[in-house]
TORTIDREN-551375 format. One record per residue (C-alpha): residue number from 0; residue in one letter; x, y, z. Coordinates in steps of 0.001 Angstrom, whole numbers, plus 500000, padded with zeros to 6 digits. Example, Ala and Ser with C-alpha at 12.3 -4.5 7.8 and 13.67 -1.06 7.14 Angstrom:
<atoms>
nr: 0; rest: a; X: 512300; Y: 495500; Z: 507800
nr: 1; rest: s; X: 513670; Y: 498940; Z: 507140
</atoms>
This chain:
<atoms>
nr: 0; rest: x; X: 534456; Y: 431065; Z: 798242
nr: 1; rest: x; X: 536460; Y: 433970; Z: 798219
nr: 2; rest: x; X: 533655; Y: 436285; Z: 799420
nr: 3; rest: x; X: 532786; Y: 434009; Z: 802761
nr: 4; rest: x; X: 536822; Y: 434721; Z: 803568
nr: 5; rest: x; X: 536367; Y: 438730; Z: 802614
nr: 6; rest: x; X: 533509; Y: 438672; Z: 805242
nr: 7; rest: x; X: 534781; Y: 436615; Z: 807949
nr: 8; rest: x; X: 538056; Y: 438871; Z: 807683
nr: 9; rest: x; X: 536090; Y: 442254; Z: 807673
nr: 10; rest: x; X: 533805; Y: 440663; Z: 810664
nr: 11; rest: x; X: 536172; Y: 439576; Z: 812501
nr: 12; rest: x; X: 537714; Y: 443167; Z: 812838
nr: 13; rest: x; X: 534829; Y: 444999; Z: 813255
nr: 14; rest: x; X: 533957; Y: 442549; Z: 816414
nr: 15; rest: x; X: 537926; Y: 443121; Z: 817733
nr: 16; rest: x; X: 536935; Y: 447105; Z: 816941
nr: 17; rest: x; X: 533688; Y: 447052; Z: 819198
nr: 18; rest: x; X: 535539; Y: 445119; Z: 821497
nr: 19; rest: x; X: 538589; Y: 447231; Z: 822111
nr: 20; rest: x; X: 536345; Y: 450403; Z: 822030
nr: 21; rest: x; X: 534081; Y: 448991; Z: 825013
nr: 22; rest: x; X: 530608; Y: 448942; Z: 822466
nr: 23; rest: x; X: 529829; Y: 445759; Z: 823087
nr: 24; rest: x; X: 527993; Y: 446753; Z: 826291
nr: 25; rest: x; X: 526708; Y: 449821; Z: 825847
nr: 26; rest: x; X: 526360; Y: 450980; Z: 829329
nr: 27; rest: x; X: 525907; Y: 454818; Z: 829046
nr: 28; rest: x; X: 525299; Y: 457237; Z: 831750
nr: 29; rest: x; X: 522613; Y: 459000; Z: 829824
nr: 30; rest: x; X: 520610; Y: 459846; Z: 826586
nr: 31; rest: x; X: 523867; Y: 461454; Z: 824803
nr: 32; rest: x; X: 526149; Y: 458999; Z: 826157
nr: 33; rest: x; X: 524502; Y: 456081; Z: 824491
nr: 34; rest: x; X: 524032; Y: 458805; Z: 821176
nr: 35; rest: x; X: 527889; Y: 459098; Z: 821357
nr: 36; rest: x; X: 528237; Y: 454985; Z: 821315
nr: 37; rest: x; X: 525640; Y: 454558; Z: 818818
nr: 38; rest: x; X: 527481; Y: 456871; Z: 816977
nr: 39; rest: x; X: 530641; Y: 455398; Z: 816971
nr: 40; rest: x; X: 529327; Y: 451848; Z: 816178
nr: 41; rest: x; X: 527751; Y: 453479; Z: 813322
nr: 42; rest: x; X: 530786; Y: 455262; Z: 812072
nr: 43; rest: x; X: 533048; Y: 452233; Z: 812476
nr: 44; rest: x; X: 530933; Y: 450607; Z: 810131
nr: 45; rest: x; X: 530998; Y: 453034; Z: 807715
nr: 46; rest: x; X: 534994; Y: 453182; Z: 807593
nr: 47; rest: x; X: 534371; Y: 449718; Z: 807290
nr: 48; rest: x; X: 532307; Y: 449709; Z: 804553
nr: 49; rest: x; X: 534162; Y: 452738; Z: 802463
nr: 50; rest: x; X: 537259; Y: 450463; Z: 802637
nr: 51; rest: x; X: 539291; Y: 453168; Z: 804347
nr: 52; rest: x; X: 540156; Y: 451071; Z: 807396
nr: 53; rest: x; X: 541010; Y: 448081; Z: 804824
nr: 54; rest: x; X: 543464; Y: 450360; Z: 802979
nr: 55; rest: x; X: 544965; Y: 451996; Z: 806170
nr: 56; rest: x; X: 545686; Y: 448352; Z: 807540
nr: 57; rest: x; X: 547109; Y: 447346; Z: 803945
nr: 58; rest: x; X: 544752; Y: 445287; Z: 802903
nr: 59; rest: x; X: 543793; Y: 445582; Z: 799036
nr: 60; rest: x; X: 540471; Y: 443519; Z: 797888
</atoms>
């Protein structure tokens, strides 16, 4: 139902996000380079999952 479409939306994005950031291959140069990506993925997700990226786009569930 309605959920399935709220998660394919909200997964699609976050795959487009990683994507356009470059964290699909996390290829870092050292330990704190791959911190800093981990990072990122991790806060990403969290935006995500507060809604605040959903609100900034327009989006109201």
């Amino acid at each position: 139902g309605w959920m399935g479409r709220v998660r394919n939306w909200i997964e699609t994005r976050f795959s487009v996000m990683v994507r356009s950031l470059g964290l699909h291959r996390l290829s870092a140069r050292s330990f704190w380079g791959l911190v800093s990506r981990v990072n990122l993925i991790v806060l990403v997700h969290n935006l995500i999952r507060s809604r605040l990226l959903l609100k900034m786009a327009g989006v109201e569930l």
